[in-house]
C-alpha positions in Angstrom: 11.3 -24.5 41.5 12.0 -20.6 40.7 14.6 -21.8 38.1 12.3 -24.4 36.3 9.6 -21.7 36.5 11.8 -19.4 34.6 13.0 -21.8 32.3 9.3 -22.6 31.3 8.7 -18.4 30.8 11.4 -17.9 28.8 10.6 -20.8 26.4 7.4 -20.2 26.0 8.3 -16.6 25.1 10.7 -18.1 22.6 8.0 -20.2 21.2 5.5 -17.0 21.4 8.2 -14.5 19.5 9.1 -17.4 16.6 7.7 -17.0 13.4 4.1 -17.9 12.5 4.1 -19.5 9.3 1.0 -18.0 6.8 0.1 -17.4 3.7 0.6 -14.0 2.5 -2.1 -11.4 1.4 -3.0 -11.4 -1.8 -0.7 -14.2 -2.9 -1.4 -17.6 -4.2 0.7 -20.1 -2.6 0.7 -24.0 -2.4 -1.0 -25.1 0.6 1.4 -27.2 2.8 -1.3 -28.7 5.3 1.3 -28.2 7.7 2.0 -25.2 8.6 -1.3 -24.2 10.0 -0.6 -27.5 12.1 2.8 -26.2 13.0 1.5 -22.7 14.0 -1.6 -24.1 16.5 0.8 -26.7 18.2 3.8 -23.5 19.2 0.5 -21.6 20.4 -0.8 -24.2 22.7 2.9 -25.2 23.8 3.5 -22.0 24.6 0.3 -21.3 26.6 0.8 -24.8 27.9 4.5 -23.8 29.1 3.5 -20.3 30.7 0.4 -22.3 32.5 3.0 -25.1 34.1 5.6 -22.1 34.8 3.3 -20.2 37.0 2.1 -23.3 38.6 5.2 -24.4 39.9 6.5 -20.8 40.8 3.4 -20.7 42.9 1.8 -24.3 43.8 -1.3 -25.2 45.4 -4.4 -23.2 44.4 -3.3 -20.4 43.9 -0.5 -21.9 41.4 -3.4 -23.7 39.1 -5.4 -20.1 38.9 -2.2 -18.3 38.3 -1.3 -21.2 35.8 -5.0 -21.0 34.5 -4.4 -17.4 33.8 -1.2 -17.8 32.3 -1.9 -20.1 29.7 -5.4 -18.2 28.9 -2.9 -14.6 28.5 -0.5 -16.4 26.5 -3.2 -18.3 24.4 -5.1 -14.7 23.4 -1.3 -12.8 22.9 -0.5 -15.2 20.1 -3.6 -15.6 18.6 -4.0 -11.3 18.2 -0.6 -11.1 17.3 -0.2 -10.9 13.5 1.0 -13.7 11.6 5.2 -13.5 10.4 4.6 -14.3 7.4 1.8 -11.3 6.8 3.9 -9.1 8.6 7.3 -9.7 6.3 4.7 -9.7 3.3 3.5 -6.1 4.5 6.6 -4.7 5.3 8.5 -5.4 2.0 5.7 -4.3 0.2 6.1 -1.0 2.4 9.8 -1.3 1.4 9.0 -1.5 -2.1 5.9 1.2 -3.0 8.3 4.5 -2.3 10.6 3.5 -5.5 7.2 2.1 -7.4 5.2 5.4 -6.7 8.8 6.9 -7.6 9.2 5.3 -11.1 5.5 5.4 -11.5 5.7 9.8 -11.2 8.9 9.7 -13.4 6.6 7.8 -16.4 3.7 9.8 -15.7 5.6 12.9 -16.5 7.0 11.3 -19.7 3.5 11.9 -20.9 2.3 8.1 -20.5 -1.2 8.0 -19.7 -2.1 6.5 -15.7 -3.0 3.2 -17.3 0.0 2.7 -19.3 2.3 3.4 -16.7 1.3 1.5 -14.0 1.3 -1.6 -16.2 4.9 -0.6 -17.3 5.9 0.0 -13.9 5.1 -3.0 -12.5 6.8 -4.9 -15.4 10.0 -2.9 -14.7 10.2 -3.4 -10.5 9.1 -6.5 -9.6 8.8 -7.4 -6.4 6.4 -7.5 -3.9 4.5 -4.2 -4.1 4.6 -4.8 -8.3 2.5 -8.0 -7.4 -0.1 -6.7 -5.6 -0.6 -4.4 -8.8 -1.3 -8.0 -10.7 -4.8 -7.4 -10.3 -4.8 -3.8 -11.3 -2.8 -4.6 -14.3 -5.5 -7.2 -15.1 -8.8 -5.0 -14.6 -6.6 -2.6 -16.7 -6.4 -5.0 -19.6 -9.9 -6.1 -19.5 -11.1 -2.6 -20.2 -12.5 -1.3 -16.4 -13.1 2.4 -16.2 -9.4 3.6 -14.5 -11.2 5.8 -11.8 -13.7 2.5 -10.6 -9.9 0.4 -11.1 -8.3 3.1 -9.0 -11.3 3.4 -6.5 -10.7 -0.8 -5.7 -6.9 -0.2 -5.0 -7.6 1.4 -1.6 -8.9 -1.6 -0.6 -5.5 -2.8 -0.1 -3.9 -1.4 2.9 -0.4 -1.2 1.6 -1.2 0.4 -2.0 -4.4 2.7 -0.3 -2.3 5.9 -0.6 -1.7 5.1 -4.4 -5.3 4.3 -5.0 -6.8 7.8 -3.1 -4.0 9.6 -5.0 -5.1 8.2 -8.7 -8.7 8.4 -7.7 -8.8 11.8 -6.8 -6.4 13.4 -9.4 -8.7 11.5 -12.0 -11.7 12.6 -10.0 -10.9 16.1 -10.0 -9.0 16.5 -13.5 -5.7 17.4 -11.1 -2.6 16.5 -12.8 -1.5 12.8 -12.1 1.7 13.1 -12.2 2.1 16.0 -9.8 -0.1 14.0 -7.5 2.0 10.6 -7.8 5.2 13.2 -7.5 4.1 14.5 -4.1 2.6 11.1 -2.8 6.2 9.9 -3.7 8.2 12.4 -1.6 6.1 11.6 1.6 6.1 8.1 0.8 10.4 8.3 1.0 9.9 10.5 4.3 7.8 7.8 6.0 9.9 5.2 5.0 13.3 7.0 6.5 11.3 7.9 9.8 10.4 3.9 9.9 13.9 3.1 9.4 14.8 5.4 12.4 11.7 4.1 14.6 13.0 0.1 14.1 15.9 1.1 14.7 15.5 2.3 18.1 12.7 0.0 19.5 15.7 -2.8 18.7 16.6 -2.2 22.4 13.1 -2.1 23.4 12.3 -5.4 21.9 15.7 -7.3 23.2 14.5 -6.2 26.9 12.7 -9.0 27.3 14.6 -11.7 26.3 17.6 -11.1 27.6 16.1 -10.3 30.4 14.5 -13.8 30.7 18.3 -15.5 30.1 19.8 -13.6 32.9 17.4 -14.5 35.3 18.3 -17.7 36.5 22.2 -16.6 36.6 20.3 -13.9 38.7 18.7 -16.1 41.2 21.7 -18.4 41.3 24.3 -15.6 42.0 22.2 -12.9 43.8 19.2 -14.4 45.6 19.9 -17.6 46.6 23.5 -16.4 48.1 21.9 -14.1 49.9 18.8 -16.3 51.1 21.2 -18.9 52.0 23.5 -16.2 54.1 20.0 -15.1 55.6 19.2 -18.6 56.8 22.5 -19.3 58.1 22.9 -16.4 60.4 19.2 -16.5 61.7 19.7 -20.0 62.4 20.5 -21.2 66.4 
């Protein structure tokens, strides 16, 4: 029973740690119809898993409100956690805005006004932190006022340091491409000290997993041995 128990935990923390298919922010994408199907059926497998697990580790009463409990933790884990895909979308758009803020400074001191250069910037680095300057690129053309354009970009949580950096240089006649200069230099630092900071929560985050795969070799060579050993000598 404690080795079925376990193998229902640690599948239903492989089903909880698998990737959540979504559409990513500010992108267009075709709508599958059934991926949103995919990602409600691993959540209630997985809640349905860690509910049966902790039923038959425990049985009787106790087992269904243990089970009960379970299956309501594992249900409210995966529905807080954020989605894969808006997590990869957010991360290589963090990846990306150091070396677009970088080239954006660089053409700002060529003596290319703030407009100009963000529109030639994100022509010249594509790639995700470029496209979520699509829609400043497009205000832009249209003829909005820079400071109200630069004033909507910190609306966007990835590209918010870029728009409070515009909007106050504008704001307070500081030069731009000092600003976009500094705002590129701590932009690098925060992406190296990221680096660093995934880097060692790698252990962290393989804890628990592995941890879950040894446990029935556990139980098998190191409990029940000694449970069995236990029984044997206690018995007349």
């Amino acid at each position: 029973m404690i080795l079925v128990a376990a193998g229902l935990a640690g599948l239903s923390v492989l089903l909880a740690t698998a990737p959540r298919p979504s559409l990513p922010a500010f992108r267009v994408a075709p709508a599958t119809g059934s991926s949103p199907t995919r990602g409600a059926v691993r959540q209630v497998a997985a809640a349905g898993l860690a509910g049966v697990g902790a039923y038959i580790l425990l049985g009787g009463a106790l087992g269904v409100a243990a089970g009960l409990a379970a299956a309501a933790a594992a249900w409210l884990v995966l529905d807080r956690a954020e989605p894969a895909g808006v997590r990869r979308e957010r991360e290589a758009v963090s990846r990306d805005l150091p070396h677009l803020v970088e080239l954006l400074a660089a053409t700002l001191r060529a003596g290319a006004p703030p407009g100009d250069a963000v529109r030639t910037v994100a022509a010249a680095l594509p790639g995700p932190a470029a496209d979520r300057l699509a829609g400043v690129v497009a205000r832009l053309s249209l003829g909005v006022a820079p400071a109200e354009v630069w004033a909507g970009l910190t609306g966007d949580p990835a590209l918010a340091p870029l728009g409070r950096t515009l909007a106050r240089a504008t704001a307070t006649g500081a030069s731009v491409a000092d600003a976009v200069a500094r705002l590129a230099d701590e932009l690098d630092a925060e992406a190296r000290a990221g680096v660093e900071d995934r880097a060692r929560a790698v252990g962290v985050k393989a804890a628990l997993p592995l941890g879950v795969c040894l446990l029935p070799a556990f139980l098998l060579v190191g409990i029940v041995p000694s449970v069995a050993g236990l029984l044997a000598a206690i018995r007349p």
